[in-house]
C-alpha positions, 0 to 999 in steps of 0.5 A: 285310234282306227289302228289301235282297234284294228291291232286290238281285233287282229290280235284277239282274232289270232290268240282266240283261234289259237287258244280255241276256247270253245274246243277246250271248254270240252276238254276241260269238261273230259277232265274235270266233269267228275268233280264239284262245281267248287273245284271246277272253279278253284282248277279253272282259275288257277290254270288261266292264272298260270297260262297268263303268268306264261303269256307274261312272261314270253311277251315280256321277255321276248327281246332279251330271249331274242338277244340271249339267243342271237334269234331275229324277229323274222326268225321267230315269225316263219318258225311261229307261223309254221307251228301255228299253221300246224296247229291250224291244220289239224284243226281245219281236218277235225282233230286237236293238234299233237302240240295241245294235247290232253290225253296224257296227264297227270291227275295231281294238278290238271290245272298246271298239266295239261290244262295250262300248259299245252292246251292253252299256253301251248307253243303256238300261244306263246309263239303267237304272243312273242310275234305280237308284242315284239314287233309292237314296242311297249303298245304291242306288248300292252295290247297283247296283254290286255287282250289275252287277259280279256281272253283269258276272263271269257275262256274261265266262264265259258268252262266254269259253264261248259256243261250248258255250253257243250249241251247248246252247241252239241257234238257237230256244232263244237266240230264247225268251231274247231274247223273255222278257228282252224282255217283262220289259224292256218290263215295267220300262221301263213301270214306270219311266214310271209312276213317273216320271210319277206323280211328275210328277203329284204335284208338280204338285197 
């Protein structure tokens, strides 16, 4: 049982980091802050909805992606370790990676683009998720979903409330979050990449 809890941690740890709630709710307050409270809520449920719906679909269908493919575990381990540790990079210096972009969109469905995808289904949440739940059999991949669907709860009230969050934790306190959540992604895609690669290793002795 102290396994599966310590699975469960680890692994909101690293979509929490990845998916950064609290750096997103900002963004999600830049994009829609014009608009009601009524549409706030009908935008922010719906792109939680679509990112799960991605999620779902990447942890679900990871192994005939892999298969389809010819693509190893460990393959997917160093590549997804370096994107996340990309991502984590940019943060660790103060900006938002390239990969979750919000500065180009298109104002007929923010919800879809850019909110669902990439700011919180980006390459390195769904890298993430794929690493998770294909090196876990079907308690990897119920774990993983259980915990992203949890993640997915916090971050829709955390932007349904981002005026009053944004307004608590101001401009500097919103900067020590994106940092820290940066050191530990940079943290786990490092990790990844070290399993990955001693994987590599192994297999080839």
């Amino acid at each position: 049982m102290s396994d599966l809890y310590t699975q469960m941690i680890t692994v909101f740890l690293g979509f929490f980091a990845i998916m950064n709630p609290i750096a997103n709710t900002a963004a999600f307050a830049g994009l829609v802050g014009d608009k009601s409270k009524a549409e706030q809520i009908k935008i922010a449920a719906k792109a939680l909805a679509i990112t799960f719906i991605v999620i779902l679909s990447f942890a679900l269908l990871g192994k005939a992606i892999f298969h389809l493919f010819g693509i190893t575990i460990s393959a997917l381990r160093i590549t997804g370790g370096i994107l996340v540790f990309l991502v984590g990079y940019h943060m660790l210096n103060g900006h938002t990676s390239k990969m979750h972009s919000a500065q180009e969109h298109d104002e007929t469905d923010i919800a879809v683009s850019p909110l669902a995808v990439p700011l919180l289904a980006g390459p390195g949440t769904i890298a993430t998720a794929m690493n998770y739940s294909s090196s876990g059999g079907v308690s990897g991949i119920l774990v993983t979903l259980s915990v992203f669907a949890v993640l997915c709860i916090i971050t829709f009230f955390c932007f349904i409330f981002s005026s009053r969050i944004l307004a608590l934790i101001g401009k500097s306190g919103l900067d020590i979050v994106t940092r820290l959540m940066g050191l530990i992604l940079a943290v786990i895609g490092m990790q990844m990449v070290i399993v990955g690669v001693t994987a590599v290793v192994k297999a080839m002795n």
